[in-house]
N, C-alpha and C positions, 0 to 999 in steps of 0.2 A: 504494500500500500504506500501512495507515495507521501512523501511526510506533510504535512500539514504548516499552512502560515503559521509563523512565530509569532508574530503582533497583528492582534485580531482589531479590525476597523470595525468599527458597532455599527452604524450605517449600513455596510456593506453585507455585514453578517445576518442583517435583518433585511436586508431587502432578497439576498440570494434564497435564504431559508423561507422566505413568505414566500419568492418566484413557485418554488419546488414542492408546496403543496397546493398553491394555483392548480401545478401541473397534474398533482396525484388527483384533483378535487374533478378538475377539467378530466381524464383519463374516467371516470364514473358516469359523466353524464353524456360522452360522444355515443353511445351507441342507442340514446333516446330516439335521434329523429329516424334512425331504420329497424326499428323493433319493427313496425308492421311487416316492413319488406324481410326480414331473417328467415321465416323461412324459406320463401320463394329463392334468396341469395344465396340460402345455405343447403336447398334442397331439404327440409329436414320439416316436418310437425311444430304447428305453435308450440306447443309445452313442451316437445325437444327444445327447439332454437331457444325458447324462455332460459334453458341454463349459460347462453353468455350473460346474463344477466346474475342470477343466481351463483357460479361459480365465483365470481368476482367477490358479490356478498361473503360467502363462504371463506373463499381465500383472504378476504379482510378482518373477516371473526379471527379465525385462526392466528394469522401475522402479527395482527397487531399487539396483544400482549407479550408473545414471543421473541419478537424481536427488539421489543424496549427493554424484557429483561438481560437479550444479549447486550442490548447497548449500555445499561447500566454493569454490565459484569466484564467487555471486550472493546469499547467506545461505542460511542456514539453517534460519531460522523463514521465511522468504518464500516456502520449498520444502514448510515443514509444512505450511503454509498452504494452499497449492496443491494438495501430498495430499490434507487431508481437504476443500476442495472438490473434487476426485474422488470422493472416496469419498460424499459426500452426493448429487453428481450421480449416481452409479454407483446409490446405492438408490434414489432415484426413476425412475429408470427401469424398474428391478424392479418397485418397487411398482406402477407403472403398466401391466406386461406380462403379458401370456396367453399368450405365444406364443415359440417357442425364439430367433428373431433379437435380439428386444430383453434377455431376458433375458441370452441373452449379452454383448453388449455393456453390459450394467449391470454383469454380473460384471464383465468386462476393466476398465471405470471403476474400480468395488471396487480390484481387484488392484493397480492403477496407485498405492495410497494406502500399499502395503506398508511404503515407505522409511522412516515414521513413525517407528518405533522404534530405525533408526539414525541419524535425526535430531536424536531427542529426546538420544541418549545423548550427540550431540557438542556440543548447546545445552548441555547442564549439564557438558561440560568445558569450555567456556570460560565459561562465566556463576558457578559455583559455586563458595566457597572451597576449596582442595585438600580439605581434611579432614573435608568432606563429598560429595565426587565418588565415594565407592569405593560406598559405602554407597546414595548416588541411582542410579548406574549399574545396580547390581543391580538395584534396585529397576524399576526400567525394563523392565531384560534379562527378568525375570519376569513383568511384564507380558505377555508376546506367551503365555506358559502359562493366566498367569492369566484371560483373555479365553476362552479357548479351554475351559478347564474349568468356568467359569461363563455361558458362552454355551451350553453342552448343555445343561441344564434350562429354563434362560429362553427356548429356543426352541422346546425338547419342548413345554412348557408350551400357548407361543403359537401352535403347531401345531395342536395339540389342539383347544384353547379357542375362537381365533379364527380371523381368516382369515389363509393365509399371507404374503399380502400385507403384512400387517402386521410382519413380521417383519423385513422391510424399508422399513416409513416408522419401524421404531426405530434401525435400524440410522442411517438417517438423522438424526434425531434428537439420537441421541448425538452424531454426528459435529457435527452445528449446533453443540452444548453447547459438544462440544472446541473450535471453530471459532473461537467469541466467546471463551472461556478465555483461549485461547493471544494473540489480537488483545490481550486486557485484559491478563495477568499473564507473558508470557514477550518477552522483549528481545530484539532482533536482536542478533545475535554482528558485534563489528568484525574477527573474522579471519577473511579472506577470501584466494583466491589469486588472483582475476582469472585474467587471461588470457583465450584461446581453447576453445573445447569442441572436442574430438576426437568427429566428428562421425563418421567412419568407424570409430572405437575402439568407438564406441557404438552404431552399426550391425553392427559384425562381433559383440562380445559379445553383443549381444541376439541374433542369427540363432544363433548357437555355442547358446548354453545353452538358446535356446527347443527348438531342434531335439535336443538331450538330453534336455531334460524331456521333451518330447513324447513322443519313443520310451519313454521310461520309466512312463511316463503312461498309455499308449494302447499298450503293445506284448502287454501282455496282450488286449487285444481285437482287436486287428488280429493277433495271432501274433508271436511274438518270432523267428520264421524266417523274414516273411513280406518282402516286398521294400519294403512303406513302412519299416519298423521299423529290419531293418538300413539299407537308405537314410538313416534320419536319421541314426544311429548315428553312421554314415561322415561323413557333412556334419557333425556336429560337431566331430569329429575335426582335420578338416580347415579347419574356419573359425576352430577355436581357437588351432590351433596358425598359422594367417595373422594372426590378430588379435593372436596373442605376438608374430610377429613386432614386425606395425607396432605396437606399444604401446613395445616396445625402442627401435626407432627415429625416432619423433616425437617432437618435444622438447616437447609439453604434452600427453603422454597421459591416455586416460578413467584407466586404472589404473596407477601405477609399478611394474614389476612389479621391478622392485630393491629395491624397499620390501616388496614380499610376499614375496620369498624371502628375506627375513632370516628365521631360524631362527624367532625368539617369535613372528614374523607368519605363516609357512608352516604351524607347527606348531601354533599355536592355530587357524589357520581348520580344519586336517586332523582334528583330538580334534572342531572344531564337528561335522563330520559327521558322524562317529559318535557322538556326541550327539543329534544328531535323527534319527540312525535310530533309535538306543534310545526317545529320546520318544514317536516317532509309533509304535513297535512296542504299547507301553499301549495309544495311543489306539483302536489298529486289535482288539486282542485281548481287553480286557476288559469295553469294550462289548457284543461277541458271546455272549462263555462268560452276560453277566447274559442276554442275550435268548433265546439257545436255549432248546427247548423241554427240559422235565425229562425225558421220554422219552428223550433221549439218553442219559441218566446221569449228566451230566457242566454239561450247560445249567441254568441256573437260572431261567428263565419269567418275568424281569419283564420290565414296560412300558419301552417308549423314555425316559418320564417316570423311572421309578425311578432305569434306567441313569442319567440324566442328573446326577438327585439324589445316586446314589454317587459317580459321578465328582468331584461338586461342591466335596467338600474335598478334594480335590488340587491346587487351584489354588490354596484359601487357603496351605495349607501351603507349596506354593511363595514365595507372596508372604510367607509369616512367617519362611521359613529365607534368605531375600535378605539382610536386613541381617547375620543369622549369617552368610551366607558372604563378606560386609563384612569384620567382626571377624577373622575367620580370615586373611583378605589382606592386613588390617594388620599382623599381626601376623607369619602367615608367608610371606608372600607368593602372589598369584592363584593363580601354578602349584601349589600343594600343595592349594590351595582346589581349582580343575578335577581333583588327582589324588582328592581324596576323594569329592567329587560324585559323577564319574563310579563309582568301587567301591560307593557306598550304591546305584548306580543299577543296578551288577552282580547286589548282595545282593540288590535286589527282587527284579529276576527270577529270582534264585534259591530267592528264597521264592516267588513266584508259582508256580512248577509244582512244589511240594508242598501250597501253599495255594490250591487253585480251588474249592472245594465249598461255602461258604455264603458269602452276600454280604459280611459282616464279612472275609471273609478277603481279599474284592476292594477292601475299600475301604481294609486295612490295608497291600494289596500298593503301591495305586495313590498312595496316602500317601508309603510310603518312596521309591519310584521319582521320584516330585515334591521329595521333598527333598531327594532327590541333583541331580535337572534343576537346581532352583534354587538350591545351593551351584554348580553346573558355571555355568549361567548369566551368575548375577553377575560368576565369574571373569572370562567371556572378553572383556568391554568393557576392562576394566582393563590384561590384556593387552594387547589390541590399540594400545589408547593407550600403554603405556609403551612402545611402538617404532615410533611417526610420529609427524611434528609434528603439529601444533595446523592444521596448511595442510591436512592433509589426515585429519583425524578420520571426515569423515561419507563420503569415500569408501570411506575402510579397515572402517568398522566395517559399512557399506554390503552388504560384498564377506563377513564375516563371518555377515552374515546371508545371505546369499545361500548363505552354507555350508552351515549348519545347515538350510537348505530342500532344497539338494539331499539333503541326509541325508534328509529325510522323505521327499521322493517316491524313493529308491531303496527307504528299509524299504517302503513302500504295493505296491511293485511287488516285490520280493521275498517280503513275507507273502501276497502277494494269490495267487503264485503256489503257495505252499505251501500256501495255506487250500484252495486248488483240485483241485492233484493227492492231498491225505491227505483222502479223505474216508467217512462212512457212508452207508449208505441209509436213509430214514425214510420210510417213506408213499410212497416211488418217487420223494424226492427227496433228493441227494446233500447233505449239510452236512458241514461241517467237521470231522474224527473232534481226539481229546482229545489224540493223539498231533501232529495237528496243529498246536497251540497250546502244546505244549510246545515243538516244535524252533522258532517263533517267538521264544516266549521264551527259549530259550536264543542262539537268536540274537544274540538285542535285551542279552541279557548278556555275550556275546561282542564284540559293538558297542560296550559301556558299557569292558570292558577293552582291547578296543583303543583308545580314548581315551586311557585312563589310560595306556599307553603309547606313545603320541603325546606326553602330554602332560609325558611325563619328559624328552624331548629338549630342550624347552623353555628357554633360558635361564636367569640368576636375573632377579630383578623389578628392575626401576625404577618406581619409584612412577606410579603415573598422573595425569596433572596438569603433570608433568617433557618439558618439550618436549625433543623425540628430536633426535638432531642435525643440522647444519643441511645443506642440498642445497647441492651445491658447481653451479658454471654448465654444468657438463658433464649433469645432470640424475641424476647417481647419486648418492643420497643416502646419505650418510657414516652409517657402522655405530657407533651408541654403542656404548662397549665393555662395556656393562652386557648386549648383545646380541648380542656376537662370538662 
């Protein structure tokens, strides 16, 4: 590995680390505008083609905890690194595929690259002066939005336009850019924990949560009563609560879970999830209302391009209310920061289901909703840091992200089910009636406030940056009292 800058530029360091989960945020949502077309492209059955989609999920459950703990125990730029060569191999082989085997496994490559963003956040707490750690962090945190809202037009586009092959030698591309960046301008971190990898920690967690998602993923098309669905159901159930065990009991486990059930660590991953239900409820709901046809009454009849276009400033906004929700943290600390986010994020939806009838009112909806994500956001890095060491950042903040994912795929599987049983008849085919997409959104509001009261349990703050107290030889890590 080639050795790393000596004298780290804070500037630099945060602008290549927020680029680089742009990229991983952007590599999630390029294969939106040809879902319909996969499997006509790929020759293969909807619910076949459905797994470049799912593999991805899958391969991000798994990676992500995995690889934060190597990066706390091997580095943590050596881990980026490692990502987004996944994630470049993963789009070449897209780019290169016709067919559902390879594309899958490009996806799974993809997925594998997820870790990125709780990588980057634990590189810029140990490389960064305190005083500017609250402010980068967010900035980061907002990135996995901001990708994701500026990767739907720039794909609608290249759908369109060109081949979709291409869609993925940019995807790759980018990733190259981040590749050499990060190589050039970002520094290995010297705190490390050594040790042993929990090699069974990491096998039982990956089997636990893949077989959750899955069912959650896939139970609407297999049937939610049907015996694969509940089967995985159970088997998570059951491999999770073995995997608690042995994580208790091994003395270098993948996850401390005496460190996650401290109150600030329990209770900001639990607000993360209802957080990304709220977020991915947007994503799923206002896309639709702009594509519906106007016949409905209710639909507004643009192109996948427009959709993509309104969506678009929702990601800036996200990205310009990060450092606000910095300011706010400093001042009154993260948790009031997460309590406010999340109620701007209630307000949306609450103006969403009296405001659906002209495009302006979608792009006004999806605006507030984004700058509540992105005050919520930025909070929860901060969080998470001010109650673990610096030994274990990129695990915690790892498991954090892992949060907020499983938040999305339960909104995807619960709106999916609601879009399905409320519907009208148009031309002899069933679409999503108006009442529909109301009780979505109020859902996705009801999500945004159970947050906010998650996030009132919450401790007061220790600054971020303030290494947590220290692990005594018995492996249970001593409760600052800023955390009791």
């Amino acid at each position: 590995m080639p050795a790393s800058p000596a004298s780290p530029r804070p500037n630099a360091v945060v602008a290549v680390l927020a680029l680089a989960g742009i990229v991983v945020a952007l590599m999630q949502t390029l294969v939106i505008p040809i879902i319909p077309e996969l499997p006509k492209l790929l020759d293969a059955s909807a619910s076949d083609a459905a797994w470049a989609v799912t593999a991805t999920l899958l391969a991000s459950a798994v990676a992500t905890p995995v690889v934060g703990r190597l990066g706390d125990m091997f580095g943590k730029r050596r881990m980026l690194l490692l990502s987004l060569v996944l994630l470049i191999a993963g789009s070449a082989v897209c780019g290169l595929s016709d067919a559902l085997v390879p594309m899958v496994v490009g996806r799974a490559l993809q997925g594998l690259s997820a870790a990125v963003i709780p990588l980057g956040i634990s590189i810029m707490r140990d490389e960064l002066p305190v005083e500017r750690l609250a402010g980068a962090t967010a900035v980061m945190s907002a990135s996995l939005g901001v990708g994701g809202a500026l990767g739907l037009p720039a794909a609608a586009l290249i759908a369109d336009k060109l081949d979709w092959h291409m869609l993925f030698w940019l995807s790759g591309t980018l990733g190259a850019v981040s590749l050499v960046l990060v190589l050039t301008l970002v520094p290995e971190s010297a705190v490390r924990t050594g040790g042993r990898f929990d090699l069974l920690g990491g096998i039982g967690m990956a089997a636990g949560f893949a077989s959750l998602l899955l069912a959650i993923s896939k139970g609407g098309d297999w049937g939610w009563t049907s015996g694969t669905t509940l089967g995985l159901f159970a088997a998570a159930v059951v491999i999770l609560l073995v995997w608690g065990w042995w994580e208790l009991h091994t003395p270098e486990p993948l996850v401390d879970l005496r460190t996650t059930a401290r109150r600030q660590v329990l209770f900001t991953n639990l607000a993360s999830v209802a957080i990304g239900f709220s977020m991915f409820a947007m994503s799923l709901v206002l896309p639709q209302l702009l594509q519906l046809p106007e016949a409905t009454g209710y639909g507004l009849g643009r192109s996948l391009l427009t959709t993509g276009l309104v969506m678009a400033p929702s990601g800036l906004v996200m990205m310009a209310f990060a450092p606000v929700s910095a300011k706010v943290s400093k001042s009154r600390g993260p948790k009031v920061t997460l309590m406010i986010g999340a109620l701007i994020v209630a307000a949306g939806y609450g103006l969403n289901i009296v405001l659906m009838a002209e495009v302006w009112h979608l792009v006004l909806v999806s605006c507030v909703i984004s700058a509540g994500i992105g005050f919520a956001y930025g909070a929860m890095p901060s969080l998470i840091m001010g109650a673990v060491p610096p030994s274990e950042t990129a695990a915690a903040n790892s498991l954090n992200t892992l949060m907020r994912s499983l938040g999305t795929s339960v909104a995807s599987a619960i709106a999916g089910v609601i879009l399905a049983q409320m519907t009208i008849d148009l031309g002899g085919f069933a679409l999503p009636s108006e009442n529909a997409f109301k009780v979505v959104m109020a859902i996705g509001a009801g999500a945004a406030l159970l947050a906010t009261a998650l996030a009132s349990f919450i401790p007061r703050h220790r600054p971020a940056g303030t290494p947590a107290g220290p692990v005594p030889a018995d492996g249970a890590a001593s409760e600052p009292a800023s955390v009791r």
